[in-house]
N, C-alpha and C positions, 0 to 999 in steps of 0.2 A: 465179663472178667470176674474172677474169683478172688478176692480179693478179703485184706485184715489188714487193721488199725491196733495195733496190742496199747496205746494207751493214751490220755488225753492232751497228752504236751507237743504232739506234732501238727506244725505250720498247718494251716488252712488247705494251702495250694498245693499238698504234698496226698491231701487225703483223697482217699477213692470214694467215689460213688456211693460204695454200698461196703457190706461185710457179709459173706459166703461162709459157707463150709470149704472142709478142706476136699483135696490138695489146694493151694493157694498159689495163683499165679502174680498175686501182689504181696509181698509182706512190709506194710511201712512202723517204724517203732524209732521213737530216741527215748532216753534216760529219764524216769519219771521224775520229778522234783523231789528230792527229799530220800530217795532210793539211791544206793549204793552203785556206784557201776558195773562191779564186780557180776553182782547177782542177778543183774539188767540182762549184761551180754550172757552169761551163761543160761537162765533163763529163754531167750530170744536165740538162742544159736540153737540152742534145742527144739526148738520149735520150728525153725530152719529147713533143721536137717529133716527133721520127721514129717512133713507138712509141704512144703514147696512141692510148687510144681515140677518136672522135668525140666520146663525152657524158663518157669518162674524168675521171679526177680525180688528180693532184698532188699529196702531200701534201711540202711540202719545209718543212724545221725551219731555222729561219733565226737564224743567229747576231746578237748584237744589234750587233756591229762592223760586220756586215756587209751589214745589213736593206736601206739607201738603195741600194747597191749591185745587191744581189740583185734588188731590186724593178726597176731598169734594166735589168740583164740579162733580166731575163723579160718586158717590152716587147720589147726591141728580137730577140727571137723571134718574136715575134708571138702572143704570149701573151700571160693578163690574169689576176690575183690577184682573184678573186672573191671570199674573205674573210681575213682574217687572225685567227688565234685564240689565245687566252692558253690557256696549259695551267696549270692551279690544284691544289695548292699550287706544284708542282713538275712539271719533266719527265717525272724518272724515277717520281715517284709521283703521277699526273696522277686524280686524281679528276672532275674537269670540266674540257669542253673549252668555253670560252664566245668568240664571235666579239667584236672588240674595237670595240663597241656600247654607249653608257653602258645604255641600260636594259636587255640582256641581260646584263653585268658588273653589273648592281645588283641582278641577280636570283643570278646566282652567288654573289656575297662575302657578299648581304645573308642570301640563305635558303637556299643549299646549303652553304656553305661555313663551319668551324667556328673561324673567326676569332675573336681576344679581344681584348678594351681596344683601346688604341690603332693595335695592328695592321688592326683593323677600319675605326676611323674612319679611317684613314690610305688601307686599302683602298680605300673607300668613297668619299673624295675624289678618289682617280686614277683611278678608273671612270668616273667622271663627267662626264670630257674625254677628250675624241673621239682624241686623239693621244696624251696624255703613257702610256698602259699598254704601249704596243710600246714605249717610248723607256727604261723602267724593268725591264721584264720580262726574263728570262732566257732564258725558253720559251715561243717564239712559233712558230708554224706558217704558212705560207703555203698556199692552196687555192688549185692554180693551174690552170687551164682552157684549151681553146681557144675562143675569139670564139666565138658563135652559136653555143653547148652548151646543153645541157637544164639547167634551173637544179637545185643539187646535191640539192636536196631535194623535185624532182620526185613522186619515191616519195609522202612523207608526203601532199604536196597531192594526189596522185593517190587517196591509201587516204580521206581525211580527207575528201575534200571541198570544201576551201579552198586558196586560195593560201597555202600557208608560204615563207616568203621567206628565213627565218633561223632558227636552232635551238641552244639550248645543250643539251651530249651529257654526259650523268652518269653515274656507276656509285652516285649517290649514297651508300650507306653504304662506308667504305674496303674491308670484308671478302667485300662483294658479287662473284659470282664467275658467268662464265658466262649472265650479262645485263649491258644497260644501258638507260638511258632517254632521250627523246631529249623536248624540250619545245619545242617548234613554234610560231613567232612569223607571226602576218598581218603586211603593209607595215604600218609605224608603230605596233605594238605595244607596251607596255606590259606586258603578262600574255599568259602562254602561252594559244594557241587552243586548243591539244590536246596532250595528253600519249603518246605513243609509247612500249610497252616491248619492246624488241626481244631477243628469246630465242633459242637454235641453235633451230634443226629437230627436233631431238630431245628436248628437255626436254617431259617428262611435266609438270609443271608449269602447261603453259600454258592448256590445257583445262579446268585445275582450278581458275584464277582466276576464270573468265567462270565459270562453272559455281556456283562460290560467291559469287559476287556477285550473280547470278539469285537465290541462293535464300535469301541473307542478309543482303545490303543493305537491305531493308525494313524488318525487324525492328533493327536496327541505326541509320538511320537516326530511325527511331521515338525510338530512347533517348536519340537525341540528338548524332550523329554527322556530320559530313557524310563519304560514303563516294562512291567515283566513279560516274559512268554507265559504261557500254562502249558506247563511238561505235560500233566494230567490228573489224573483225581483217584480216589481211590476209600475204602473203607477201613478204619480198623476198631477193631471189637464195638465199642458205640458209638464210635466217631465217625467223620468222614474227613476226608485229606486232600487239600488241593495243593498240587506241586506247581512251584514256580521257579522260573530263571532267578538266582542272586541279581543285583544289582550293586556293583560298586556307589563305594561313598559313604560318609558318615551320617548317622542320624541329624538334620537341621534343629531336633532340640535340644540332643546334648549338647553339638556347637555354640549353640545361643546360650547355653546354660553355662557353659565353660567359658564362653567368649561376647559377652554382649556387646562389646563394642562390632562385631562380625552383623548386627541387625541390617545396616541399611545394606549393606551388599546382599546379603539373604532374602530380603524381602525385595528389591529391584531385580534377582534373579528369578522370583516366584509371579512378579508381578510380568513382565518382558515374556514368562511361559504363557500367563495368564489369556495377556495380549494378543500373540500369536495364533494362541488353540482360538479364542474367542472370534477370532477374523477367519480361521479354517472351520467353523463351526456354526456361526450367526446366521441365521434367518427369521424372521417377519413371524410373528404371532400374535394373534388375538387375546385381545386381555377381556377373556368372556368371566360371569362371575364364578362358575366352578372352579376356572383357574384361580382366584382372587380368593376362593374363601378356602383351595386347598393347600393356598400358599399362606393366607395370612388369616385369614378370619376365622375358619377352622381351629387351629392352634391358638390363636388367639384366645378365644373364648376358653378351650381347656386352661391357661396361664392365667387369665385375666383376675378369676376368684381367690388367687393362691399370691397376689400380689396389692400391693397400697395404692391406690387408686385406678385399679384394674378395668372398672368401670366406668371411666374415662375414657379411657385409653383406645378402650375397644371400640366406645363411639366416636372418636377420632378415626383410629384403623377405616369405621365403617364408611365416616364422609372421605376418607382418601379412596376407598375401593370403588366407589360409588362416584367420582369424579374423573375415575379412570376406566370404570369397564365400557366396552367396546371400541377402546382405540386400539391403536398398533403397539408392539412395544420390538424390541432384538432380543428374541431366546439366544443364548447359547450352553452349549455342553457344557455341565459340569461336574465338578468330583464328590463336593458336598459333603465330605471331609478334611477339606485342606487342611488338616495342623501339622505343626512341623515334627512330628512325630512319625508321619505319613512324604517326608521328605527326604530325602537323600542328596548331600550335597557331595562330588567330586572330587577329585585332587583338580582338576581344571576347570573349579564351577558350576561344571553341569550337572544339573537335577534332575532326581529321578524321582517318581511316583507310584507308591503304590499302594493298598486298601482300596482298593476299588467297587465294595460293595454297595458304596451307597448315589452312586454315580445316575447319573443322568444325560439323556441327549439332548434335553431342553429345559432350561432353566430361566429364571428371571435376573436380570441383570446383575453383572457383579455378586453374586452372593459367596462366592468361592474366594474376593477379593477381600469385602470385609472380615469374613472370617481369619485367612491365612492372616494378614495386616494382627490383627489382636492377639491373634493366637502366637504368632510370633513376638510382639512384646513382653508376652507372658512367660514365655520362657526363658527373657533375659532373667527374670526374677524366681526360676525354678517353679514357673505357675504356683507361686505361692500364695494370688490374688487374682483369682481372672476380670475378677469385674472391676479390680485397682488398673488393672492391664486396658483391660476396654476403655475403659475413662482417658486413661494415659492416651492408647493410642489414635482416639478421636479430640483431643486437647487443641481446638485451632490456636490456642496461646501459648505455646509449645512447642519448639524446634522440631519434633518428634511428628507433633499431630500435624505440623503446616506439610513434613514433607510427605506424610500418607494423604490430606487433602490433596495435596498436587498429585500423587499418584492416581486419585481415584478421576481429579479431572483431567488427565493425559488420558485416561480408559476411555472416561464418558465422551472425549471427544474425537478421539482416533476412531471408536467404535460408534460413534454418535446417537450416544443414550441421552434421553431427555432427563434432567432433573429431577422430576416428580415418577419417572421409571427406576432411576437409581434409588429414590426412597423406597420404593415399594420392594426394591431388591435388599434394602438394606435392614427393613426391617423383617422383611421374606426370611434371611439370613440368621437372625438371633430368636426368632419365632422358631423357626425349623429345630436348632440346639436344645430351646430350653423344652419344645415339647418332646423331645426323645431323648430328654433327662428325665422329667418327672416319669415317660413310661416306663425307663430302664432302672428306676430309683423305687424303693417303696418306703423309705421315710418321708416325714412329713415336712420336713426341715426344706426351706428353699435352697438349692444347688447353686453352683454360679451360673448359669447361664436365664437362671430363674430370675438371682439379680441383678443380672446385665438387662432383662427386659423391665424390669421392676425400675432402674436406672433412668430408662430410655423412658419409659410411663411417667417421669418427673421430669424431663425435658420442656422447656418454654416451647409453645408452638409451634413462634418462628424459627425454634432448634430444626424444627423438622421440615423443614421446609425445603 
């Protein structure tokens, strides 16, 4: 892609790759600090004009003093504003980009976005007319075109199938890094046609979605899930694109975030899926030590230095591993990113799942349980502390922690896992997290999941028992 940046003040998640020569099939610019706007857009619309590509795209970030203006100047170029888009919450930390559409804005504030009380409803009313959201907004974007261009989401209609007309673009969860999703509207839509998740070129990941959905979506949906189709897949400029079936219902972590007292239902609806897949899915495996050192002592050792009494810890890890290799243990299938971010809850309860890149057909007990359980407390609290979360939600002294105790022993003995199997799944579970924090991280600072094991590493023995 050919693409320019004209100047330092534009969002992160808005900039391209690279800067090319012209013709330019990307142009992204807002108003530089301290510079007039006047001489911004004039400046930038000339550049537009002379420079764009034929099917190019425009991105100009449009000040709200300045909107009525700007939208003149870019007429009388002989240009045309094909849409205009709210950036949600904020500019500079833009999680969704939604076009300013009451039912695509009803679809952002109402199921992407983790709005509370009255902010919502307040939301939710200005969405809902066709004008007052640019007139209120801070950060608005204009997509600006020449006459008789390819419409801008040609691509998706072209992979999909259908005419997509319009598209709200997510990174859906805040800490999502290196995708995003794009959800695809027919003319006069309501609900997304097709779900688009767009990945580099390079992410091993992507082959391991459709690959796991092939071979686990059945069993899955069996138990009681709705989990996606794969339309298809497909490439654009350096990307690659896997299409999926929508799935109704609303994200489970804005719910939790908007609604904590909604936990125990949430989490009894995830655990009862849990249950089901794990019964359609459980058979008998050897607990040899390559399993043991690539579920725990492997990672282990990577965490162990980067943590306060790490050294402990691991020689612990090693007398549990060493106590247990060559017994039996119950694999089952699992997702290995339960968070509720990766859930969808229904207008009638039922759950849907999906991210499925990091899935597995055999796993060590429970590890999909303890995760969902904390990950969901954390988002009562807008994951404002995951490792405040973890503590909370393993608390035996605590309404909260006694009824995930009893959760986890309704599992271990419906599915009848031994004790010293659940430990091994439990710490399998926060092992696995925090070492695909420190790979995906290159500070040096501990992440939460670093101190959720660092936590765990200060536990009395018989904690762990």
């Amino acid at each position: 892609m050919r693409s320019c940046v004209l100047d330092s003040t534009s969002p992160d998640v808005l900039r391209p790759a690279s800067c090319t020569e012209s013709p330019y099939d990307l142009i992204v610019s807002a108003p530089p600090a301290g510079r007039a706007t006047a001489g911004w857009a004039d400046d930038v619309l000339r550049l537009v004009e002379s420079t764009l590509a034929r099917d190019g795209v425009a991105y100009l970030l449009a000040p709200r003093l300045r909107r009525r203006r700007l939208r003149r100047l870019i007429t009388a170029r002989g240009l045309w504003i094909e849409r205009e888009v709210l950036h949600l919450p904020n500019l500079t930390s833009s999680l969704v980009l939604a076009p300013v559409e009451p039912e695509l804005l009803r679809l952002a504030v109402g199921e992407l976005m983790s709005l509370r009380g009255w902010k919502r409803r307040a939301a939710l009313i200005v969405a809902s007319r066709r004008r007052a959201p640019t007139a209120v907004a801070s950060a608005v974007g204009f997509v600006v075109r020449r006459h008789g261009c390819a419409p801008s989401f040609e691509w998706l209609s072209t992979l999909c199938g259908v005419p997509i007309q319009a598209a709200v673009v997510s990174r859906i969860r805040p800490s999502a890094e290196g995708f995003f999703v794009v959800f695809g509207f027919q003319e006069g839509g309501s609900r997304p046609s097709v779900v688009a998740k767009v990945v580099p070129a390079t992410d091993a990941a992507f082959g391991r979605e459709s690959s796991a959905l092939a071979s686990m979506a059945p069993t899955a949906r069996a138990a009681g899930a709705e989990v996606p189709e794969v339309l298809g897949s497909g490439a654009v400029g350096e990307a690659r694109v896997l299409l999926l079936e929508p799935l109704a219902g609303s994200l489970a972590a804005t719910l939790l975030i908007r609604s904590p007292r909604r936990l125990e239902d949430v989490v009894q609806r995830v655990v009862q899926w849990l249950l089901d897949w794990a019964r359609l899915t459980k058979h008998p495996a050897l607990l040899t030590s390559a399993l043991l050192d690539s579920y725990v002592l492997h990672p282990a050792d990577l965490i162990a230095r980067r943590i306060r009494g790490g050294a402990e810890y691991l020689a612990r890890l090693e007398r549990l591993c060493a106590k247990s290799v060559g017994r039996q243990t119950i694999a089952t299938a699992a997702h290995n990113d339960l968070t509720m971010w990766n859930i969808l809850v229904g207008d009638r309860g039922k759950i849907g799942v999906v991210d499925w890149e990091g899935a597995s057909n055999a796993a060590l007990p429970l590890m999909d349980f303890y995760y969902a359980a904390a990950d969901a407390v954390a988002a009562t609290s807008g994951y404002s502390d995951r490792a405040f979360a973890f503590t909370t939600a393993f608390d035996r002294e605590t309404a909260g922690g006694r009824r995930i105790a009893g959760l986890e022993s309704r599992l271990m003995n419906e599915l009848g896992i031994p004790r010293l199997d659940a430990k091994l799944g439990f710490h399998a579970c926060w092992l696995h997290h925090a070492a695909n924090e420190i790979r995906r991280t290159s500070t040096a600072d501990a992440g939460p999941f670093v101190r959720i094991v660092e936590s765990i590493a200060a536990m009395d023995e018989p904690d762990l028992q």
